[in-house]
N, C-alpha and C positions, 0 to 999 in steps of 0.2 A: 500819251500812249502807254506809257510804264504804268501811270495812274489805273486805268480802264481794264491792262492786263490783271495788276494784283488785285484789283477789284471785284471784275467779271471771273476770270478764271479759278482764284485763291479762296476769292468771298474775303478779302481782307478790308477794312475800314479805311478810304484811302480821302486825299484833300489835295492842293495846288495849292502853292501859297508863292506869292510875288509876280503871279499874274500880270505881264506889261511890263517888268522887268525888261532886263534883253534877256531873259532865260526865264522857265517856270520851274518851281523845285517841287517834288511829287514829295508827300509825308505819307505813312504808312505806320500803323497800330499793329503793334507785335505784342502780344503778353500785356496788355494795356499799357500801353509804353510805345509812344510817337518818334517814330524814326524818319530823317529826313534822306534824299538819296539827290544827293548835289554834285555832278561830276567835276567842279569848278573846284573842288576843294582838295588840297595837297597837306592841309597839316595836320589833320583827322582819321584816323584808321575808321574803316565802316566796321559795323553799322557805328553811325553816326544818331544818337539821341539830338530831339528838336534842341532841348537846352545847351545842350554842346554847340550846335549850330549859330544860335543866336550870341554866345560868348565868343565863335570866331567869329562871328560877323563883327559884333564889337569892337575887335583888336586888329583883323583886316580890312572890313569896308565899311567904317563907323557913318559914313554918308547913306548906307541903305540902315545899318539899323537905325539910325536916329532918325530915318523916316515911317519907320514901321510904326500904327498907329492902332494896332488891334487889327485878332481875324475874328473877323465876324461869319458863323455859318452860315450858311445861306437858306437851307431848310428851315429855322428856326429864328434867326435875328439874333442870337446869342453872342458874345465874346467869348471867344476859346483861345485865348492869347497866351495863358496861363497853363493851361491844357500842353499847348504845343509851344513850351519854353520862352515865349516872348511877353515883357510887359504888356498889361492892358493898355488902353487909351489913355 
C-alpha cells in the first residue's frame, strides 16, 4: 500500500523487496538514492538508505541476508542488487 501511495500519488520510483517474507519492505528512490521503509527496525534512524538496511540485516538477521540472491526487475530481467545495497547473485 505505502509502495502504490509514493508511487501513484508522489510519482516516486518505488519496488517491494522480500516478497513472501512474513513482511514486505517498500524501497523508494529519493535524489537517486534507494531508501528502504522497514518498521521492524529499532537500530537505524529513518530515512534508512538500502545499504544501511542490508549491513543491519547482516548483523541482526544473517539468516535472511545470506539468503538474498539478487533483485531482479521485473520489467526488464536486470539485477539491481547493487542498485539497491545488496550483493549480486
Amino acid at each position: 500500500m505505502l509502495t502504490m501511495l509514493l508511487r501513484d500519488a508522489l510519482g516516486c520510483k518505488t519496488c517491494v523487496v522480500f516478497k513472501g517474507w512474513d513482511h514486505a519492505v517498500p524501497e523508494v528512490m529519493v535524489n537517486y538514492t534507494w531508501y528502504v521503509f522497514d518498521i521492524t527496525i529499532q537500530h537505524l534512524k529513518p530515512p534508512i538508505p538500502t545499504y544501511k538496511y542490508y549491513e543491519y540485516l547482516t548483523t541482526y538477521y544473517s539468516n535472511i541476508a545470506s539468503s538474498i540472491k539478487g533483485f531482479i526487475e521485473y520489467e526488464t530481467g536486470e539485477d539491481i542488487s547493487l542498485e539497491h545495497g545488496f550483493p549480486g547473485k
